[in-house]
N, C-alpha and C positions, 0 to 999 in steps of 0.2 A: 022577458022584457028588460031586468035588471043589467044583466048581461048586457045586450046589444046598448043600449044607454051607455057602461061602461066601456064600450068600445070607441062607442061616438066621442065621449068626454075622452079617452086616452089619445083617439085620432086627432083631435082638436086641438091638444093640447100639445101630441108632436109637431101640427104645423105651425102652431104658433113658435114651439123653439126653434124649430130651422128659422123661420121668419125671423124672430132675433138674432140668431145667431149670425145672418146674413146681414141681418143691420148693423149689431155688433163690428162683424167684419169690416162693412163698409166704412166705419166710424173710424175703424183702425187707421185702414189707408189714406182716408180721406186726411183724418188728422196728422198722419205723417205727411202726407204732401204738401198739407198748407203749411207747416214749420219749413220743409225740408231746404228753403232756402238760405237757412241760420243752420250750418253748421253743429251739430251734436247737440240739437237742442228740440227733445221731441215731447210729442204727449202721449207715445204708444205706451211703456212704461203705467204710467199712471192709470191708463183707460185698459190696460189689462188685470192691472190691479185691483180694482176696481168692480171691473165686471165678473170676474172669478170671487172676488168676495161677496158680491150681491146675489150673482145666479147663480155660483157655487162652476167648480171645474168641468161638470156636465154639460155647461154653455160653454162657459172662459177658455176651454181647450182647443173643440171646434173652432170658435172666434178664432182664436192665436194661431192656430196648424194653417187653415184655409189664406188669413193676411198669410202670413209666409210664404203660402205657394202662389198669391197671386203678387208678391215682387218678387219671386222669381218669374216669373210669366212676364210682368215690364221692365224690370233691369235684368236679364238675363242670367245664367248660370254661374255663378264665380264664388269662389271660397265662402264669402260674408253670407252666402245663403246658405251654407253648413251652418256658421254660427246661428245665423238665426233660428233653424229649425232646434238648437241646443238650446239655446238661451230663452227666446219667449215663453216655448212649455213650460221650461224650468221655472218661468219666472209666478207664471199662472201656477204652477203645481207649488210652487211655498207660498201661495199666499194663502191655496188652499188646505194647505195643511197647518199655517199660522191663523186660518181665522180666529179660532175662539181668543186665541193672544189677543190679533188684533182689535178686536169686539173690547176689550181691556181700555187699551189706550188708542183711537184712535189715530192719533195724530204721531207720536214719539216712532211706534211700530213700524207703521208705511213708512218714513222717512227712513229708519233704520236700514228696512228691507230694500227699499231705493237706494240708497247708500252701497249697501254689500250687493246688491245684484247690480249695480251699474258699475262697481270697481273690476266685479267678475266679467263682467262684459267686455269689459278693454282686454283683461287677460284671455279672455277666450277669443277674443277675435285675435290677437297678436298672436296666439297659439296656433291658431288654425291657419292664419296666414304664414307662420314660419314653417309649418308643415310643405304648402305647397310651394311658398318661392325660394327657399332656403338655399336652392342648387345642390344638396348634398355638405355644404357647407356645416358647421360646428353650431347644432342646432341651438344653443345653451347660450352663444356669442350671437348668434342672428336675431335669437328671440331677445335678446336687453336690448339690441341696438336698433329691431321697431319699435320695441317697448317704449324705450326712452323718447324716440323720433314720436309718439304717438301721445308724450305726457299731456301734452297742452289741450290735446280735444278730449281726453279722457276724463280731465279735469273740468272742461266744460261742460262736461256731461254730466259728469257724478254732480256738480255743482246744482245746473239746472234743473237736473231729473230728483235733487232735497229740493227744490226750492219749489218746483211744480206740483211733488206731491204735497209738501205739507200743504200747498196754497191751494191745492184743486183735491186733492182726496176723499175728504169729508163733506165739501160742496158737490161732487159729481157720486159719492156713495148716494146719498139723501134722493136726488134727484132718481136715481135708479131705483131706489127701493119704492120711493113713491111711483114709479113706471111700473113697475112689477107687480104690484097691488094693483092696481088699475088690469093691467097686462092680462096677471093671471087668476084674477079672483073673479 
């Protein structure tokens, strides 16, 4: 009897995580689309950050893998979807590896981590993008001269994406953890 009981509470408890994690997902897109008309200026960042520090990379990764393959699904195939699939895991995999940091200082941390992964972001997309459109060209000269051409949004971003999380991090952890309690207890 103990057995089949534990089965039922294991079974439960995976529909419940696909259920988040499809919500998770939806939260992502959703949130990207309603910024998406502000120029480099998102809440995915945050809301990954976020839910990989609350649900731990068990959730935050599905969440992040699945958004990425469904805007590839609506904007179609093109370089920036290499990026993404580098960059969002990456981003959910340090936070899950800085939580107990973060757990420290809430606030200084994330913004840090927002800071260096959204600086990496610009270089990695300018990376990937001199990969594909370069022509064969002098890849070291192509990559400064998107780089540079790209300063001003990178800049918008790194800007927004410190100023989003310090403002929204600690308000949408909270919220989440009070979800989770509720969710899974």
């Amino acid at each position: 009897m103990e057995i089949q009981n534990h089965k039922k509470t294991n079974g439960k408890t995976r529909v419940r995580e696909l259920v988040l994690i499809a919500l998770l997902t939806a939260i992502l897109s959703a949130g990207k689309m309603a910024l998406s008309f502000i120029p480099n200026v998102e809440i995915v960042t945050v809301c990954i950050m976020a839910f990989t520090f609350v649900f731990g990379v068990k959730i935050g990764m599905p969440s992040t893998l699945i958004f990425c393959a469904i805007e590839g699904a609506i904007y179609g195939l093109a370089p920036w979807l290499i990026s993404y699939f580098i960059y969002w895991p990456l981003l959910s995999m340090v936070v899950a590896l800085m939580k107990r940091i973060i757990m420290k200082n809430k606030i200084i941390i994330p913004v840090l981590i927002a800071l260096f992964m959204t600086t990496l972001f610009g270089v990695l997309t300018t990376f990937v993008d001199t990969i594909f459109y370069s022509g064969g060209q002098s890849f070291w000269k192509f990559y400064a001269a998107m780089y540079v051409r790209g300063t001003y949004f990178f800049l918008v971003h790194i800007i927004s994406n410190v100023i989003v999380v310090a403002v929204l991090f600690i308000p949408l952890t909270k919220l989440l953890e009070k979800s989770k309690v509720q969710y899974f207890v």
